[in-house]
PDB file with SEQRES, HELIX, SHEET and CRYST1 records, atoms N, CA, C and O in Angstrom:
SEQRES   1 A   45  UNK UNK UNK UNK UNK UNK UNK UNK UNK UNK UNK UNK UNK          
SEQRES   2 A   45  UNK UNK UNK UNK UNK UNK UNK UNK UNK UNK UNK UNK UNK          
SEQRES   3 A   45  UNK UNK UNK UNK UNK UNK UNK UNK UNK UNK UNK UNK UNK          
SEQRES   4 A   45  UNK UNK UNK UNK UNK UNK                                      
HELIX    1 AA1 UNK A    2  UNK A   11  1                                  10    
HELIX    2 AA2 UNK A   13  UNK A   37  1                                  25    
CRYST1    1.000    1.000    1.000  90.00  90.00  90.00 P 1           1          
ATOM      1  N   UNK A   1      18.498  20.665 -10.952  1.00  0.00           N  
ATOM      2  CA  UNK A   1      18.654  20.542  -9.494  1.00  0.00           C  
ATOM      3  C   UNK A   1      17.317  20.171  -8.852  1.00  0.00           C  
ATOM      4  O   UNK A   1      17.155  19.123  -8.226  1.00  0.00           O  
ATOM      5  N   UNK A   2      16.294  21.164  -9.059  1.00  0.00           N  
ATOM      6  CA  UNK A   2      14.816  20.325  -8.735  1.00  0.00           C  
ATOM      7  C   UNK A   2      14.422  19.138  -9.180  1.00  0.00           C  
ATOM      8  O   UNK A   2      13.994  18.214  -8.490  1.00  0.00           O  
ATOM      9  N   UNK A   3      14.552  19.158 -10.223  1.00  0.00           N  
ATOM     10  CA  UNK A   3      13.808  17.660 -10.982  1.00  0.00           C  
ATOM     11  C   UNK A   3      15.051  16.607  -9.744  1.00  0.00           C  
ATOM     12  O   UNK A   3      14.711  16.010  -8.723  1.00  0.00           O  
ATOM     13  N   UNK A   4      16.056  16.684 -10.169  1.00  0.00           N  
ATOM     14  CA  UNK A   4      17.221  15.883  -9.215  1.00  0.00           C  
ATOM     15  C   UNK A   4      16.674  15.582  -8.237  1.00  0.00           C  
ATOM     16  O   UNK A   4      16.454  14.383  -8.070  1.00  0.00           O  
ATOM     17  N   UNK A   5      16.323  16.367  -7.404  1.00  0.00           N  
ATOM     18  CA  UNK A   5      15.857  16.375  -5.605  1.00  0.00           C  
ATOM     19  C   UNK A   5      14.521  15.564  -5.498  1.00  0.00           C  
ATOM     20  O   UNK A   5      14.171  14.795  -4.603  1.00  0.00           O  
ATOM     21  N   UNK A   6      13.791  15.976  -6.774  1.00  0.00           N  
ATOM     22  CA  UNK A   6      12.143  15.066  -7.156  1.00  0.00           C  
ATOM     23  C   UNK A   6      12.035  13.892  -7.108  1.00  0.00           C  
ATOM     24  O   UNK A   6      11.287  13.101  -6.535  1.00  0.00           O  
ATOM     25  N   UNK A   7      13.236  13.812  -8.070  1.00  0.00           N  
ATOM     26  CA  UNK A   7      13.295  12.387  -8.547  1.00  0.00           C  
ATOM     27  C   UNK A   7      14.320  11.434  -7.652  1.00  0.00           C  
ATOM     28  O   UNK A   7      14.384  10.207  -7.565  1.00  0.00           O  
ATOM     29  N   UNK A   8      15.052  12.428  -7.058  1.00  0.00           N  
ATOM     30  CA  UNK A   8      15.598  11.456  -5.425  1.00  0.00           C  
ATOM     31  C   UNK A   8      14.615  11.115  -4.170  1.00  0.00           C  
ATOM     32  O   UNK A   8      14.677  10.348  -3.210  1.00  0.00           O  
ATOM     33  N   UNK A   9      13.782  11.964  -4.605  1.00  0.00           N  
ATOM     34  CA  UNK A   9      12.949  11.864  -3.348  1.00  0.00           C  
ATOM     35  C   UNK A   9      11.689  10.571  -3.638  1.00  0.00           C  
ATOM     36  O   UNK A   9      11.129   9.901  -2.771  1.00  0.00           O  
ATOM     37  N   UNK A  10      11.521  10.516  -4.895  1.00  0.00           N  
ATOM     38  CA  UNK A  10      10.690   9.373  -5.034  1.00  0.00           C  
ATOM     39  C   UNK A  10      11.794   8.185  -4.663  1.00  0.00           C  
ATOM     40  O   UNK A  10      11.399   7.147  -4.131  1.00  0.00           O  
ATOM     41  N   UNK A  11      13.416   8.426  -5.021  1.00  0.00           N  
ATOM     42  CA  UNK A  11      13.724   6.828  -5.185  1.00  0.00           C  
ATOM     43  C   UNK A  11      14.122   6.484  -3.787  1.00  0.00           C  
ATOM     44  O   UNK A  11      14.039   5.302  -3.452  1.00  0.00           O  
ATOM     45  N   UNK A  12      14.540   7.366  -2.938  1.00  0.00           N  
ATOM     46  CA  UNK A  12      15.539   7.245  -1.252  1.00  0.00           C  
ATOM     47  C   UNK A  12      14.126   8.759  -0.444  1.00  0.00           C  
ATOM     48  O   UNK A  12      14.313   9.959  -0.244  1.00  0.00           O  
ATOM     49  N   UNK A  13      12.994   7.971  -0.235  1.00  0.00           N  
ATOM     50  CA  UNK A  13      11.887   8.967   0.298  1.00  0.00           C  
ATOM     51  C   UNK A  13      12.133   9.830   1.797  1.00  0.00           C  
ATOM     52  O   UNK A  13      11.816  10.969   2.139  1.00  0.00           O  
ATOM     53  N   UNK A  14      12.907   8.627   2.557  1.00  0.00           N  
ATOM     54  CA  UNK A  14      13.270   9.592   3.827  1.00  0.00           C  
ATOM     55  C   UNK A  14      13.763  10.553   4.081  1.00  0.00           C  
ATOM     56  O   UNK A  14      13.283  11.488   4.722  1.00  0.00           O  
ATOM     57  N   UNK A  15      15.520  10.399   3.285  1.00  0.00           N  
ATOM     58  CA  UNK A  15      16.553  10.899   3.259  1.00  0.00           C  
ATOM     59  C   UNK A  15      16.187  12.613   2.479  1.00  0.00           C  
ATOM     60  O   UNK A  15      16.447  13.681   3.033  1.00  0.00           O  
ATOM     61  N   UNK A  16      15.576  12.467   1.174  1.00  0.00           N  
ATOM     62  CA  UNK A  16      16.243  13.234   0.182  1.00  0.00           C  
ATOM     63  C   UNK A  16      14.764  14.001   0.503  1.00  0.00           C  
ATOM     64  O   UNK A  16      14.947  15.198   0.283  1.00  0.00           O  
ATOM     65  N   UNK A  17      13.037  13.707   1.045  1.00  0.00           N  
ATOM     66  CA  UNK A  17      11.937  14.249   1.235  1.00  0.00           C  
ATOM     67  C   UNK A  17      12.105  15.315   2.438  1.00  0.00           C  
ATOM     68  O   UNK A  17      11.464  16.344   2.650  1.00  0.00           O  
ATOM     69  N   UNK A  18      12.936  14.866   2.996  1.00  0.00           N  
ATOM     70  CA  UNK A  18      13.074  15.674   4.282  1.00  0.00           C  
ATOM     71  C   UNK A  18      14.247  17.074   3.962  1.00  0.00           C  
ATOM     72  O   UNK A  18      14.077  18.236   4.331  1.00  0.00           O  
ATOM     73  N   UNK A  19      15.578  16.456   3.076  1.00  0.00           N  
ATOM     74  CA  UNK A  19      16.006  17.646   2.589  1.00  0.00           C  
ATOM     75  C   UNK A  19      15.430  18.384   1.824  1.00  0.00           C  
ATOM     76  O   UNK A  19      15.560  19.567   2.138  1.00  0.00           O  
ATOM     77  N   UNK A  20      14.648  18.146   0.655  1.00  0.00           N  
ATOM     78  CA  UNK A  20      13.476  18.940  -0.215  1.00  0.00           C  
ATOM     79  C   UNK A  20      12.733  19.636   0.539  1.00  0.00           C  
ATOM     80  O   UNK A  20      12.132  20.658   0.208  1.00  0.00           O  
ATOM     81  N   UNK A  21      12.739  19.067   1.692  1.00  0.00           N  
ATOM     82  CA  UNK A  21      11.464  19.902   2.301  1.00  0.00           C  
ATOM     83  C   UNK A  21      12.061  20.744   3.565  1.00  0.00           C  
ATOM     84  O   UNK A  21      11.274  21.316   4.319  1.00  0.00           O  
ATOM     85  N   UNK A  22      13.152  20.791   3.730  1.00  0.00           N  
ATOM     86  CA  UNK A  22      13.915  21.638   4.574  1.00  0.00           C  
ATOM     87  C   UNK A  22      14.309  22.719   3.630  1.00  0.00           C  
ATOM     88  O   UNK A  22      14.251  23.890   4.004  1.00  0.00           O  
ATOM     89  N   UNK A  23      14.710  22.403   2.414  1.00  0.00           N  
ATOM     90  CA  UNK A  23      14.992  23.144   1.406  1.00  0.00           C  
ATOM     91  C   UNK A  23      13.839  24.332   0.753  1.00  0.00           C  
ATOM     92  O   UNK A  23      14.005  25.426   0.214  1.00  0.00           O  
ATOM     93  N   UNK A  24      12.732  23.598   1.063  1.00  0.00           N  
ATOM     94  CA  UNK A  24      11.845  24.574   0.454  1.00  0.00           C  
ATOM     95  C   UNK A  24      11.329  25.713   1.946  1.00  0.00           C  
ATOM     96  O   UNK A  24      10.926  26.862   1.763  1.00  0.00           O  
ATOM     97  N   UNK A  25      11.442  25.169   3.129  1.00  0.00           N  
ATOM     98  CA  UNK A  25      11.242  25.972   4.110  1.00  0.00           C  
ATOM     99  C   UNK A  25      12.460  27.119   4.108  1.00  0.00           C  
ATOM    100  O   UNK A  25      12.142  28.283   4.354  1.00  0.00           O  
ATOM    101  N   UNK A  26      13.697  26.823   3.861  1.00  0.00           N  
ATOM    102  CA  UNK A  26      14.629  27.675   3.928  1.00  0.00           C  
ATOM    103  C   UNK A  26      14.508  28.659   2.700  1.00  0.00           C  
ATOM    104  O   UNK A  26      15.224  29.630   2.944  1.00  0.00           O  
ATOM    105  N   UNK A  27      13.766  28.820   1.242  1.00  0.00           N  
ATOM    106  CA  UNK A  27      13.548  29.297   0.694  1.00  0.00           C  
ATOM    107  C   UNK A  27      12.668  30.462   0.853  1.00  0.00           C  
ATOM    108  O   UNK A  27      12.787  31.621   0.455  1.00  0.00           O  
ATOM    109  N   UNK A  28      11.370  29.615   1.820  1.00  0.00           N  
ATOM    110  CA  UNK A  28      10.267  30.460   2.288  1.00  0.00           C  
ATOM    111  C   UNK A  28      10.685  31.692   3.070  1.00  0.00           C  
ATOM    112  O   UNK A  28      10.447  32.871   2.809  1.00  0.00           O  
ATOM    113  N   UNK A  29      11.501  31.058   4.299  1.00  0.00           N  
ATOM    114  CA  UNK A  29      12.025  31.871   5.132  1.00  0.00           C  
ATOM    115  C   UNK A  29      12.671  32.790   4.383  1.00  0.00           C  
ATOM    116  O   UNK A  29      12.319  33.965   4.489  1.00  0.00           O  
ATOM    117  N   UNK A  30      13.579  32.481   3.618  1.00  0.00           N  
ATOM    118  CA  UNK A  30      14.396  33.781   3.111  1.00  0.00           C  
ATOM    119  C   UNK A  30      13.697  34.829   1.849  1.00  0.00           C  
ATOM    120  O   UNK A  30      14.096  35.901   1.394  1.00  0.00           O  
ATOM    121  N   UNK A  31      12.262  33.831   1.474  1.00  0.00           N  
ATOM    122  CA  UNK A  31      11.736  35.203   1.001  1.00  0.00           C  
ATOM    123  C   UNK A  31      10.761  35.893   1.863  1.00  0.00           C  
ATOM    124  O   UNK A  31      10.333  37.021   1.617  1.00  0.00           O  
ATOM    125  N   UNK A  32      10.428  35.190   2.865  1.00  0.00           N  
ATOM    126  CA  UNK A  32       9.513  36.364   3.994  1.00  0.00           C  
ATOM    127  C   UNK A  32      10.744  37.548   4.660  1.00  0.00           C  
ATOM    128  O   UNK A  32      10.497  38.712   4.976  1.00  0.00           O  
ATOM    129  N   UNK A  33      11.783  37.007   4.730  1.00  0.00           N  
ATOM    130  CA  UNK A  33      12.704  37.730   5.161  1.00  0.00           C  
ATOM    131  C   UNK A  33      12.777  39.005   4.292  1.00  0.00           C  
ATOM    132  O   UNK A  33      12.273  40.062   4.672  1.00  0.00           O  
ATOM    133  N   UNK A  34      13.403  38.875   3.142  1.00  0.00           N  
ATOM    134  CA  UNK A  34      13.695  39.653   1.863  1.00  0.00           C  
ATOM    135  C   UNK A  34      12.173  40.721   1.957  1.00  0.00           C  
ATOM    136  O   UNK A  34      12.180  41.946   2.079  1.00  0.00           O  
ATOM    137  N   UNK A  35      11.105  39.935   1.871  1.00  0.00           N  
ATOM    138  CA  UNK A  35       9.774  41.011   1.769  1.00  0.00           C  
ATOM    139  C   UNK A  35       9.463  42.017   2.705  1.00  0.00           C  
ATOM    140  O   UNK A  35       9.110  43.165   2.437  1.00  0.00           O  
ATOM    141  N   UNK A  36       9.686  41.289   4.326  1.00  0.00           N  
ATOM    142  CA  UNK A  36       9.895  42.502   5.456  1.00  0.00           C  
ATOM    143  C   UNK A  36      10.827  43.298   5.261  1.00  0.00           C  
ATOM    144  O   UNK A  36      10.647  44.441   5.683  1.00  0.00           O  
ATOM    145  N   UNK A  37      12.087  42.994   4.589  1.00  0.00           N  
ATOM    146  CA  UNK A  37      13.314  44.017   5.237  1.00  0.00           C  
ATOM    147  C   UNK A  37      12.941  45.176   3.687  1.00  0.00           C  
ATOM    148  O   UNK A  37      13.618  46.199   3.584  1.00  0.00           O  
ATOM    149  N   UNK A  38      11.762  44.836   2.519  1.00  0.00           N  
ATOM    150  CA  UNK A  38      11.615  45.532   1.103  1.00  0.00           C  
ATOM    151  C   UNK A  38       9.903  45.892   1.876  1.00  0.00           C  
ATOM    152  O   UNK A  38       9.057  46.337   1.100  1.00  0.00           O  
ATOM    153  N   UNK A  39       9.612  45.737   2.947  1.00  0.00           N  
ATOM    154  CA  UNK A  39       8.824  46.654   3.451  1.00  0.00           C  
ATOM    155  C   UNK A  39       8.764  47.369   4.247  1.00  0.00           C  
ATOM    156  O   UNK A  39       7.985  48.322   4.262  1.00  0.00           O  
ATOM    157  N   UNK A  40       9.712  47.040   5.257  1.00  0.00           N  
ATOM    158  CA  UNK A  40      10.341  48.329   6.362  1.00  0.00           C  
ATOM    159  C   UNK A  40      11.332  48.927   5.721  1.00  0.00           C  
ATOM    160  O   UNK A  40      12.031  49.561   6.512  1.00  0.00           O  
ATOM    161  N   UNK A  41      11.741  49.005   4.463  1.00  0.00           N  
ATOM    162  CA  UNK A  41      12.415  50.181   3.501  1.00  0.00           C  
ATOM    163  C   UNK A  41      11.300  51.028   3.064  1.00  0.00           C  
ATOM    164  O   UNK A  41      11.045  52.218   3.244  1.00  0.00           O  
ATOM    165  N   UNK A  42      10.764  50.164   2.496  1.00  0.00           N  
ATOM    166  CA  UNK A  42       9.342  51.170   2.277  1.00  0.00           C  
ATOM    167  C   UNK A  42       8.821  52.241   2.969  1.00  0.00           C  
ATOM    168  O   UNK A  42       8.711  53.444   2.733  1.00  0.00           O  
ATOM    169  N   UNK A  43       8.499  51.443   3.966  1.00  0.00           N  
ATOM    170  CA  UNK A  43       7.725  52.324   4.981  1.00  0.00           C  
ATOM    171  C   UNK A  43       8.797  53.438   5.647  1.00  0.00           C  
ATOM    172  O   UNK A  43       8.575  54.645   5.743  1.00  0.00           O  
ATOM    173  N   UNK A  44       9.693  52.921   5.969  1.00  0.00           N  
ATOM    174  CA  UNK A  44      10.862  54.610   6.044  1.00  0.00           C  
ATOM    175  C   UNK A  44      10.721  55.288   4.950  1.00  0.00           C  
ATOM    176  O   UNK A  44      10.254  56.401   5.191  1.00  0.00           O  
ATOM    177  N   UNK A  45      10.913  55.108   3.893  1.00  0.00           N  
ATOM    178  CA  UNK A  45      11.148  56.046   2.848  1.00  0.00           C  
ATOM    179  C   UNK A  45       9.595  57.217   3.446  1.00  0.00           C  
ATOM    180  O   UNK A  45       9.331  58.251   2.834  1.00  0.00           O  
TER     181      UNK A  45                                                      
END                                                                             
């Protein structure tokens, strides 16, 4: 699936660079997410 998205993004750069890279922001987000909500568990405990 990565290599896929890599190697689309070299051949169709607009289209498929901009989903890769929406893709990797939505990743980010959902692990800053995941780390606050596994540190305000924490910090209650």
């Amino acid at each position: 699936m990565l290599s896929f998205l890599i190697l689309s993004c070299l051949v169709l750069p607009h289209l498929s660079c901009s989903f890769f890279h929406w893709f990797l922001r939505f990743l980010y987000t959902l692990f800053e997410i995941i780390f606050e909500l596994i540190v305000v568990f924490l910090f209650l405990l």
